[in-house]
C-alpha positions in Angstrom: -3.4 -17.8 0.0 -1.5 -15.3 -2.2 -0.5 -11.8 -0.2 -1.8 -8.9 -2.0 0.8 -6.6 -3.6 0.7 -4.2 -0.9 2.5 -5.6 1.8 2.4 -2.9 4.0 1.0 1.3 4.6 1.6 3.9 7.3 0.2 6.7 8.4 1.8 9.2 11.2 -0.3 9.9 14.0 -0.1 12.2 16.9 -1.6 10.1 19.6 -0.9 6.5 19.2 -3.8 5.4 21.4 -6.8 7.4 20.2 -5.9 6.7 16.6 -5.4 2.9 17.1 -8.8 3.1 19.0 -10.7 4.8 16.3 -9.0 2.5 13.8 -10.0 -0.6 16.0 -13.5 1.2 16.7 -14.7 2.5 13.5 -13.3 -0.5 11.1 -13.6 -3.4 12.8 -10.0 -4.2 13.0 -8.1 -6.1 15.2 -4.4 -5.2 16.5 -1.5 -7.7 15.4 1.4 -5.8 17.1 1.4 -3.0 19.7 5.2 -0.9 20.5 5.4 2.2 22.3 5.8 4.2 18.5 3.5 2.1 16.4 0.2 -0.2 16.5 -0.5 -2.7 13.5 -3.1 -4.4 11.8 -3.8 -6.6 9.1 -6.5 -5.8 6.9 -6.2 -9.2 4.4 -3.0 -9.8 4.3 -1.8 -5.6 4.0 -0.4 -4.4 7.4 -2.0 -1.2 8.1 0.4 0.6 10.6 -0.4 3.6 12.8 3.0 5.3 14.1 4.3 7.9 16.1 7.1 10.5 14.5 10.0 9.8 16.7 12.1 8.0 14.0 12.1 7.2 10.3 10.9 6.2 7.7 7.9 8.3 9.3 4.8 7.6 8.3 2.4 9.4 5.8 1.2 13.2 6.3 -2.9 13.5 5.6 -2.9 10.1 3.4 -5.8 9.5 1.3 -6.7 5.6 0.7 -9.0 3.2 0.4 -10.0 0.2 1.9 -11.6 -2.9 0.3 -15.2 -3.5 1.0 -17.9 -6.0 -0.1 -20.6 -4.1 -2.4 -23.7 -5.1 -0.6 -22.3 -4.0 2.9 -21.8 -0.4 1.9 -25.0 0.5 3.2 -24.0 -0.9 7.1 -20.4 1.2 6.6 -22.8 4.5 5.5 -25.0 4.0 8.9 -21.4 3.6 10.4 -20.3 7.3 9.0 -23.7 9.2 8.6 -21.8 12.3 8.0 -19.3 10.7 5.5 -19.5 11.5 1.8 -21.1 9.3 -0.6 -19.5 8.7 -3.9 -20.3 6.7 -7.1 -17.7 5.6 -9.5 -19.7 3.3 -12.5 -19.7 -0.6 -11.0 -19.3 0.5 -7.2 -19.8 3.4 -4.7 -17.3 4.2 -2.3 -17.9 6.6 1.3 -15.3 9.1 2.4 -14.8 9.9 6.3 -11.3 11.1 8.0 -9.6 10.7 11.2 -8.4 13.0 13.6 -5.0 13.1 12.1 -6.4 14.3 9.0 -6.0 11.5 7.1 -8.8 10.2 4.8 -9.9 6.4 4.6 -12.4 6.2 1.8 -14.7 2.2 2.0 -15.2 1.0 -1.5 -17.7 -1.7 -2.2 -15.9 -3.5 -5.3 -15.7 -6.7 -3.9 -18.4 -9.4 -4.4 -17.4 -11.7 -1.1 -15.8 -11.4 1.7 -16.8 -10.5 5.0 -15.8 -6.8 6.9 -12.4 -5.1 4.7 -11.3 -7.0 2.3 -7.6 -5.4 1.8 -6.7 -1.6 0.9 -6.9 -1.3 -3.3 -5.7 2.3 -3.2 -2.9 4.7 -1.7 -2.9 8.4 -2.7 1.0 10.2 -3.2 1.7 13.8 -3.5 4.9 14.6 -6.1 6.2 17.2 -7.7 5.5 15.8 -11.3 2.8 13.3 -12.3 4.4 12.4 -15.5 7.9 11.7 -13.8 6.7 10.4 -11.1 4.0 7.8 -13.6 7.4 6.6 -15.4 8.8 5.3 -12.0 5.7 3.5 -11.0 5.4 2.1 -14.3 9.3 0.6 -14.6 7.8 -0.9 -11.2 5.1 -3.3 -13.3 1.7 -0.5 -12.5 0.3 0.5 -15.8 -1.8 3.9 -16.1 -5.5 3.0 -15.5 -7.2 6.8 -15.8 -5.8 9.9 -15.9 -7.3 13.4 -14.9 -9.3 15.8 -17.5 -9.4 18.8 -15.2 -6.9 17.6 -12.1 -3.2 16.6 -12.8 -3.4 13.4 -11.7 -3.1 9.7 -13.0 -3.5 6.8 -11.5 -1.8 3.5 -12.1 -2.3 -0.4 -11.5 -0.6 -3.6 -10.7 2.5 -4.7 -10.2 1.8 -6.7 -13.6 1.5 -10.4 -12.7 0.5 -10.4 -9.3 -3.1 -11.6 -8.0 -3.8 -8.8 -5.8 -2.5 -5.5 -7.5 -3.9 -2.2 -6.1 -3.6 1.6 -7.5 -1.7 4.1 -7.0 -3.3 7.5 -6.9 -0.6 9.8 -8.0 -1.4 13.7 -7.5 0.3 16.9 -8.0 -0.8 19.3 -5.0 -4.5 19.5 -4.8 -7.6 18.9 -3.0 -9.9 15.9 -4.0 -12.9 14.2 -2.7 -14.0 15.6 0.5 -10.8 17.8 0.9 -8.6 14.7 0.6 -5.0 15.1 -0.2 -2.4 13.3 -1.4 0.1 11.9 0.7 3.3 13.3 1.9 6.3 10.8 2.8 4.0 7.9 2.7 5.8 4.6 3.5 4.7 1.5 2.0 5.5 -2.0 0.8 5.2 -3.4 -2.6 6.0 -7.0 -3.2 7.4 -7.0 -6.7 9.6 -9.6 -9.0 13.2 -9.2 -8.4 13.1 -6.2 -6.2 17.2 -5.3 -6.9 16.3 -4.6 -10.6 12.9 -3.1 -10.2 14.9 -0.6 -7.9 17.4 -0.2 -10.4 15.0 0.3 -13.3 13.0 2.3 -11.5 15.3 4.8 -10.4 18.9 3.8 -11.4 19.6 7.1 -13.3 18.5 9.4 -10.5 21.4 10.3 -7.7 18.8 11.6 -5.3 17.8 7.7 -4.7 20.5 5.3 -2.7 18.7 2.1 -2.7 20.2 -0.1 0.3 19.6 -3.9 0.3 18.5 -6.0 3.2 19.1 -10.0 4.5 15.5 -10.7 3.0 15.8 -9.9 -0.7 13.9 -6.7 -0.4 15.1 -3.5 -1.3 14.8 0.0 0.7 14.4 3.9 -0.8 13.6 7.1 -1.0 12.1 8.4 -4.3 12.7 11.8 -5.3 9.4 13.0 -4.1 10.2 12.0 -0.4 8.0 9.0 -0.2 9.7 5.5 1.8 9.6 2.3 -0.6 9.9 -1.4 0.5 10.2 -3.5 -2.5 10.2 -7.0 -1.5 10.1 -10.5 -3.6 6.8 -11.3 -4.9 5.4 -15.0 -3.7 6.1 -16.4 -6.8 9.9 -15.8 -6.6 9.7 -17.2 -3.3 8.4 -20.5 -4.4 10.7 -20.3 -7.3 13.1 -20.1 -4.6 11.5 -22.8 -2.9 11.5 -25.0 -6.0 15.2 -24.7 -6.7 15.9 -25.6 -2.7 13.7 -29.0 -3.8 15.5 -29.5 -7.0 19.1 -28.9 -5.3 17.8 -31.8 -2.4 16.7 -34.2 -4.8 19.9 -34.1 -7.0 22.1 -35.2 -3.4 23.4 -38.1 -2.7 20.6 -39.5 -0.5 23.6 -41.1 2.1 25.4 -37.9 2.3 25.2 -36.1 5.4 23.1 -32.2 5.6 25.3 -29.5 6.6 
């Protein structure tokens, strides 16, 4: 099964217990790792991480997203929030609730199977500039999907090529739906093609960003607007990876020795 393009979301919480509880409670979700600072789960193949602020990257201040849901269970997930608001966006109607942290998970019925969430197809980030910040998410493969007529805001998908894009939401300060903001330092993962030069295209001509390199191939930051970027190799340079392991195999001498 392909990973989806978000590899990974978290959210700051004050009390690790209640909000993995509520999280657990509310969604249906099922913990995958427990620490003293953080709780995870996987919501299809995106780890959805709760965490404490005692180190960094924190996670994100009152984050607005969205997770995945199938269309014809949004009535069960309204009798699950009867005081959430109701929202419809043309093929698909979405409800808004929020947690005690402040943070705002919105359920979207877009998806035709599935059972329970089906993955998170939308993170909402606060900057500075929407225009600046759309030419950095679009050197990183997402391409402009809507913008806003009466809010400055635009929001962007992708990365191009991969099976499971999602949007980013990106929103110059502002209330939205329900009071919903856009994120502060939100820290997320993005599984991308050659993460090293996505980084550098990205955000190779701005000082403010030291991108720092790890053992797997992936690639750490900060953009200019505070928020905590993973970039990591998309599957498909994986298997390309994989292949040329194969390739490099076949071509030995079948009697020498592996090192």
């Amino acid at each position: 099964m392909t990973r989806p393009a978000l590899a990974h979301l978290a959210l700051e919480v004050t009390d690790l217990g209640r909000a993995a509880a509520w999280y657990a409670d509310a969604f249906g979700l099922v913990p995958t790792r427990r620490t003293a600072t953080e709780a995870a789960f996987d919501v299809d193949g995106t780890e959805f991480v709760l965490r404490r602020p005692t180190s960094l990257p924190r996670g994100g201040l009152h984050v607005h997203f969205a997770f995945a849901a199938v269309g014809r269970d949004l009535p069960a997930w309204r009798a699950r929030f009867p005081d959430a608001t109701e929202m419809a966006f043309g093929s698909f109607s979405s409800v808004y609730t929020r947690d005690a942290d402040g943070h705002t998970p919105e359920v979207g019925g877009i998806d035709a199977r599935g059972v329970g969430l089906t993955g998170v197809f939308e993170v909402v980030l606060e900057v500075a500039n929407v225009d600046l910040a759309a030419e950095w998410w679009d050197a990183l493969g997402f391409t402009p999907v809507d913008r806003g007529e009466n809010r400055r805001r635009i929001r962007l998908r992708g990365p191009a090529g991969a099976d499971t894009q999602f949007d980013v939401e990106l929103w110059e300060p502002q209330l939205g739906i329900d009071g919903a903001r856009g994120g502060v330092h939100v820290d997320l993962g993005v599984r991308v093609r050659d993460p090293a030069a996505m980084a550098e295209r990205a955000f190779g001509d701005h000082a403010a960003v030291t991108p720092r390199g790890r053992g797997d191939g992936s690639v750490e930051l900060y953009d200019p607007d505070g928020h905590h970027l993973v970039l990591l190799p998309a599957d498909d340079a994986e298997d390309a990876d994989t292949d040329a392991d194969v390739d490099a195999d076949t071509d030995a001498d079948p009697d020498e020795p592996s090192a």
